[in-house]
C-alpha positions as CSV (number, residue, x, y, z in Angstrom):
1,X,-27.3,-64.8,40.0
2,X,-26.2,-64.5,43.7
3,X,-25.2,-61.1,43.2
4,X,-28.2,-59.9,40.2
5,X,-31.4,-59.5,40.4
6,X,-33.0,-62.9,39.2
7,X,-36.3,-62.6,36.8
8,X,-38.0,-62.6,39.8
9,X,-36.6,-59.7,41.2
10,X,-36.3,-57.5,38.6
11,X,-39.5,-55.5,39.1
12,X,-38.0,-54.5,42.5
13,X,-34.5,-53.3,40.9
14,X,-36.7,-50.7,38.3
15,X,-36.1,-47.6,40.2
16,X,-32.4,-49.0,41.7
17,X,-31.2,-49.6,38.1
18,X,-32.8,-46.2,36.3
19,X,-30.7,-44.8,39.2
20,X,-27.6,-46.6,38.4
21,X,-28.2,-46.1,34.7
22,X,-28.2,-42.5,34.8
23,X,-24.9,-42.3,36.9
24,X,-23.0,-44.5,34.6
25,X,-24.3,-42.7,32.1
26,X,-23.0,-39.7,33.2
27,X,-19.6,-41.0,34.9
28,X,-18.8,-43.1,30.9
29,X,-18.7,-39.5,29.9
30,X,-16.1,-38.1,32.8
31,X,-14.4,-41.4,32.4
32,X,-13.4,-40.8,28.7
33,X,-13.2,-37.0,28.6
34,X,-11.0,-36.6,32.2
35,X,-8.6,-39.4,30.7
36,X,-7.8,-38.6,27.6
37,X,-7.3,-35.2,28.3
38,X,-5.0,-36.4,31.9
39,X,-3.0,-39.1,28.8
40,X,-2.4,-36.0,26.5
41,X,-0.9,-33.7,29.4
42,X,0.9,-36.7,31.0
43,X,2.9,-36.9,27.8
44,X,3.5,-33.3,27.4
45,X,5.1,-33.4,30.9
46,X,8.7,-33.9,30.6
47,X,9.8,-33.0,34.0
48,X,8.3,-36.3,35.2
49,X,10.4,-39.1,35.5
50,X,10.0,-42.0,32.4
51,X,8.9,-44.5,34.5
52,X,6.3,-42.8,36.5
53,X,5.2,-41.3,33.2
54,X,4.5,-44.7,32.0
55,X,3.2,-46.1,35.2
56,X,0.3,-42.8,34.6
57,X,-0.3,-43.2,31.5
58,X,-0.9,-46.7,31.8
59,X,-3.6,-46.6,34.7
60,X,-5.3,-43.5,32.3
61,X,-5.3,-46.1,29.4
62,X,-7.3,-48.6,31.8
63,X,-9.2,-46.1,33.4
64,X,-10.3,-44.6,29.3
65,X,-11.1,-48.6,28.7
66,X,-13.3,-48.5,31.5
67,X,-15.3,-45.4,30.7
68,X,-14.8,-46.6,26.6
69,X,-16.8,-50.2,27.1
70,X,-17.2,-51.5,30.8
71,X,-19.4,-48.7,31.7
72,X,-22.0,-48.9,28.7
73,X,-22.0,-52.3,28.6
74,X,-23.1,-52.2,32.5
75,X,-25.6,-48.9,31.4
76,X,-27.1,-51.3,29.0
77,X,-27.5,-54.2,31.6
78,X,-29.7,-51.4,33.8
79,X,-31.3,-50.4,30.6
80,X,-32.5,-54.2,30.2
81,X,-33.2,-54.4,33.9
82,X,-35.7,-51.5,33.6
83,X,-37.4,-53.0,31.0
84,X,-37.7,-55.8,33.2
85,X,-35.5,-58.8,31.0
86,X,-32.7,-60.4,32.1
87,X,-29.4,-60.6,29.4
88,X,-28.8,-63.8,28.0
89,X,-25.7,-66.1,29.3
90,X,-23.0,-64.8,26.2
91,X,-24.0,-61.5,26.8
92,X,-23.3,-61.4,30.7
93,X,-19.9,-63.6,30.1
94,X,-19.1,-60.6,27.3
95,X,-20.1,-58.3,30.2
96,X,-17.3,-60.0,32.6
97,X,-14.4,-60.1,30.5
98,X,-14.2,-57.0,29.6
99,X,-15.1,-55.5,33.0
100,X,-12.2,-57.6,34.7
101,X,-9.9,-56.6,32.4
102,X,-10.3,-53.1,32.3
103,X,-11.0,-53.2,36.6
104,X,-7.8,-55.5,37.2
105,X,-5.6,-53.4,34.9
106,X,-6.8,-50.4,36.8
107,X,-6.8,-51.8,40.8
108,X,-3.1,-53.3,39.4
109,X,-1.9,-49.6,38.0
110,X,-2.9,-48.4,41.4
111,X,-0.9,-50.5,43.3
112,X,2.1,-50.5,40.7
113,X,2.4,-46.9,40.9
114,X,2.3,-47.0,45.1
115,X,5.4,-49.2,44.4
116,X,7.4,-47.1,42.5
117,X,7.1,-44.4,44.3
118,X,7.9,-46.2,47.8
119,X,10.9,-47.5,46.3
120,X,12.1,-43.7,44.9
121,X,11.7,-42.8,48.3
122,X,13.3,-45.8,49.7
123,X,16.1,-46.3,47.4
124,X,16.4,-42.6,46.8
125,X,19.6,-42.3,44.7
126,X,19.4,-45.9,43.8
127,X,15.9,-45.8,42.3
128,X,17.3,-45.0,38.5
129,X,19.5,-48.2,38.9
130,X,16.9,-50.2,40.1
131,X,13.5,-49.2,38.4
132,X,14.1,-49.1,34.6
133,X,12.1,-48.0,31.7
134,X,12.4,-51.6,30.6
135,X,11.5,-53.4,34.2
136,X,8.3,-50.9,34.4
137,X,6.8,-51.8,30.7
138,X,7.0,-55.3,31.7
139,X,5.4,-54.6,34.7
140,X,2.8,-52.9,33.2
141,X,2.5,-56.3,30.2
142,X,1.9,-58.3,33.3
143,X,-1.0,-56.4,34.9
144,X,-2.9,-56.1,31.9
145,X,-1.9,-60.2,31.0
146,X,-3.5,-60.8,34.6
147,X,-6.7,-58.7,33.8
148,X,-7.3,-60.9,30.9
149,X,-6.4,-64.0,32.3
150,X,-8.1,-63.8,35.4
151,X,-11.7,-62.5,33.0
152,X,-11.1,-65.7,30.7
153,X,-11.1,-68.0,33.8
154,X,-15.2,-67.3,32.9
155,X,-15.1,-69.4,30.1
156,X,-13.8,-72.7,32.0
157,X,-13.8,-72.1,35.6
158,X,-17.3,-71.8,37.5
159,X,-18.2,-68.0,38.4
160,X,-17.6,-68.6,42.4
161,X,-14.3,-70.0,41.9
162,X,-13.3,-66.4,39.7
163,X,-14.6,-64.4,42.3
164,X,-12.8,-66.2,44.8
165,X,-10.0,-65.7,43.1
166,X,-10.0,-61.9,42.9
167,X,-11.3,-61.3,46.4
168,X,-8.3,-62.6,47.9
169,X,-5.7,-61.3,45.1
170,X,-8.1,-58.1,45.9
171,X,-7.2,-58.4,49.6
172,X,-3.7,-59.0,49.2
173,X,-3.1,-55.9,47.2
174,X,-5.1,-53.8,49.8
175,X,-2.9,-55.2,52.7
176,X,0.3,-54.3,50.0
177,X,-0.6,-51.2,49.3
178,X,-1.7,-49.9,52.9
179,X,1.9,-51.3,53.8
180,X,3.8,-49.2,50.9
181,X,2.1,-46.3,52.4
182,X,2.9,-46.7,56.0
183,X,6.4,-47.6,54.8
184,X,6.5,-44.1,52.8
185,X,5.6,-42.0,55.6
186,X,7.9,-44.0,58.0
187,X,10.9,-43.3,55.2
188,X,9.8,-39.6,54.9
189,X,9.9,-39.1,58.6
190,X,13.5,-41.0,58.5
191,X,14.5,-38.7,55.9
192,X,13.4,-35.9,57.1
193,X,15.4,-36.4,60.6
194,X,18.6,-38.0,58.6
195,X,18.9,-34.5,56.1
196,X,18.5,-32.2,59.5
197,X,21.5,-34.1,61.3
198,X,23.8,-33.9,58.3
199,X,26.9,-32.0,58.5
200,X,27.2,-30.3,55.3
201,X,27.7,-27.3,52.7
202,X,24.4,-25.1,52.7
203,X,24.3,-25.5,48.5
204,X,24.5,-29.1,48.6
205,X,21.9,-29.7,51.3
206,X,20.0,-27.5,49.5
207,X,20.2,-29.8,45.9
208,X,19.5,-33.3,48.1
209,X,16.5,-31.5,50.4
210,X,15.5,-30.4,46.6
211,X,15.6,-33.7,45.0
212,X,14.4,-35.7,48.2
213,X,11.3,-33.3,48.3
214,X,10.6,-33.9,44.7
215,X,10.4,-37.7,45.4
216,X,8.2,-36.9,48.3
217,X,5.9,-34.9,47.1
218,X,4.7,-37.1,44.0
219,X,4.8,-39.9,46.7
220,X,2.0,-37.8,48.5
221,X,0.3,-37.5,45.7
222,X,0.0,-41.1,45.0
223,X,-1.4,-41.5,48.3
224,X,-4.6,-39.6,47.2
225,X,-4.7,-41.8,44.5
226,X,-4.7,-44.6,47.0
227,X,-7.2,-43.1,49.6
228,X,-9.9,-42.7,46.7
229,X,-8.9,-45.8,45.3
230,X,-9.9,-47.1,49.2
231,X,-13.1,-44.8,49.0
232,X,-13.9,-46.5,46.1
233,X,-13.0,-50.3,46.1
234,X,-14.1,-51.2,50.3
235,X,-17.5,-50.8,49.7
236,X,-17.7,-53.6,46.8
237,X,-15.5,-56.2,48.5
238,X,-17.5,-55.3,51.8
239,X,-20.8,-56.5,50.0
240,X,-19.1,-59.7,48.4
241,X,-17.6,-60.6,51.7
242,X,-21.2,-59.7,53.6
243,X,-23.3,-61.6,50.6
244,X,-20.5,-64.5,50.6
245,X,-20.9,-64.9,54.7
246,X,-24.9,-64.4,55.1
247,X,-26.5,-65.1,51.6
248,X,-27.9,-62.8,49.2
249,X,-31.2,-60.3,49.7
250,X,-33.3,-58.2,47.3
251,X,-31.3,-55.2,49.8
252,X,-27.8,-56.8,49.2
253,X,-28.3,-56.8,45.7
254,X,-29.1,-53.2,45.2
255,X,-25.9,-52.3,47.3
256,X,-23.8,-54.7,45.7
257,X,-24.8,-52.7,41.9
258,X,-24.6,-49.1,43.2
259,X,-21.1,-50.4,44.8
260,X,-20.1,-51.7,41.5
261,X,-20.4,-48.0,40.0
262,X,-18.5,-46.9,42.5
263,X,-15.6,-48.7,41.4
264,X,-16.3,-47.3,38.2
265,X,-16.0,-43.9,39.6
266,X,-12.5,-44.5,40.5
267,X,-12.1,-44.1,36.8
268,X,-13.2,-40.7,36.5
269,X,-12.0,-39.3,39.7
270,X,-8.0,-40.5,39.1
271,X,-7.8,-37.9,36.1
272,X,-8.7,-35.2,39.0
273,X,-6.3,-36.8,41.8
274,X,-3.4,-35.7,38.9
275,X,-4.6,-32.6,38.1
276,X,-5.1,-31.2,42.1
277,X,-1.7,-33.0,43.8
278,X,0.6,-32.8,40.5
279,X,1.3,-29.5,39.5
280,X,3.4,-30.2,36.3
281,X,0.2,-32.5,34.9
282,X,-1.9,-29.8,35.6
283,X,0.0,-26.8,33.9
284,X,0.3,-29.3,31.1
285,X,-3.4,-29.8,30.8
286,X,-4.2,-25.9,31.2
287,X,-1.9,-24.9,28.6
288,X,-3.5,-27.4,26.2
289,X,-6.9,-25.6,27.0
290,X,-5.4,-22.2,26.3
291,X,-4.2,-23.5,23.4
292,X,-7.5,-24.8,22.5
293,X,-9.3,-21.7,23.3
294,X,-6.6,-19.5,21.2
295,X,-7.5,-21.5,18.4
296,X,-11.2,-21.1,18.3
297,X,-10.7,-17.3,19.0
């Protein structure tokens, strides 16, 4: 219990977990209803390419799982919490695997989707040749296989040993992803200085500063994704590392929970991140609603 409120505790933690309760509450409901309306326009939006289609609809899957059962399973944790009793062993360990899952598949979509769009700005022209439908599904079998390896490691590998083990994969990705991004403005900056230098017909720079654009501009929008996923993920590892180094405190605790919702908010806010940088997902999703509206009128 180095990072929950022990029986001891748990008086102190009433107000902190009504709180936290009520936000997940509330967030379970933007989580579900923000992703499978996001997964419905995804797929209606044809003029994104197959593999970063996927890529989306993948990280909305995850991000649905988490509103679907990580975030009233933790609800009811608070709810138990307030009452002041602490859950029994299978029920925490129940608690785990299905928050890792979901949370890995989710921290893993973010960082597969910085990829693929670092290499269709890198490779450019190459990218279709490279990155196929079939290369990006299994991909996408990998991340989730992780997530549910990595929450089974509960079952026969001690707890510290587990978190270990996703604090440093955690900090690798970080330090991978902050690199894709650096590398994306560095190639967009090359790019951009490479198309003004070239030596050719009006038309035809026109098509390549067309398609180059394209590339870019999803690219940029995948680096909001990666700035809230920042926002979202650095305060949680911040209060393992800090409870890790210096021990755990009744004041620790209660920012260690409240930082674990906001890595549930990462769920609900991706849906918005599509809908404000990618134009296509968005027309998609308000033609659905006018649609919808039509129908009931």
């Amino acid at each position: 219990m180095q990072y929950f409120p022990s029986a001891i505790e748990i008086s102190d933690f009433r107000w902190t977990n009504f709180a936290n309760c009520v936000l997940n509450i509330f967030l379970t409901y933007t989580a579900i209803m923000l992703n499978i309306m996001t997964i419905y326009a995804i797929r209606k939006t044809s003029t994104l390419s197959k593999t970063l289609r996927t890529l989306l609809l993948s990280l909305a899957v995850s991000d649905v799982g988490v509103g679907l059962f990580v975030q009233p399973f933790y609800s009811s944790l608070q709810v138990n919490w307030v009452q002041q009793s602490n859950p029994n062993c299978k029920t925490f360990t129940a608690f785990m695997i299905i928050n890792i899952t979901f949370s890995v598949a989710s921290f893993m979509g973010v960082v597969a989707v910085s990829v693929d769009r670092f290499l269709a700005v890198h490779l450019h022209l190459r990218y279709q040749e490279f990155v196929t439908h079939k290369r990006v599904v299994a991909a996408i079998l990998s991340n989730w296989l992780l997530g549910l390896f990595v929450s089974l490691m509960i079952l026969w590998a001690p707890f510290s040993a587990q978190n270990l083990i996703l604090s440093a994969a955690g900090v690798i990705c970080f330090l991978l992803t902050a690199m894709i991004n650096i590398k994306i403005y560095l190639v967009t900056r090359r790019h951009k200085v490479h198309m003004r230098s070239l030596q050719i017909q009006p038309r035809e720079r026109i098509d390549e500063m067309g398609d180059f654009a394209r590339q870019l501009k999803s690219a940029v929008s995948v680096f909001y994704i990666y700035i809230v996923f920042l926002l979202c993920y650095v305060p949680f590892y911040v209060c393992v590392a800090y409870i890790k180094i210096h021990g755990s405190s009744t004041t620790l605790k209660k920012c260690y929970l409240l930082s674990v919702t906001l890595v549930f908010l990462n769920s609900s806010l991706n849906p918005v991140i599509y809908c404000w940088k990618m134009k296509h997902i968005r027309q998609a999703l308000m033609d659905s609603l006018k649609s919808i509206s039509w129908n009931r009128n």
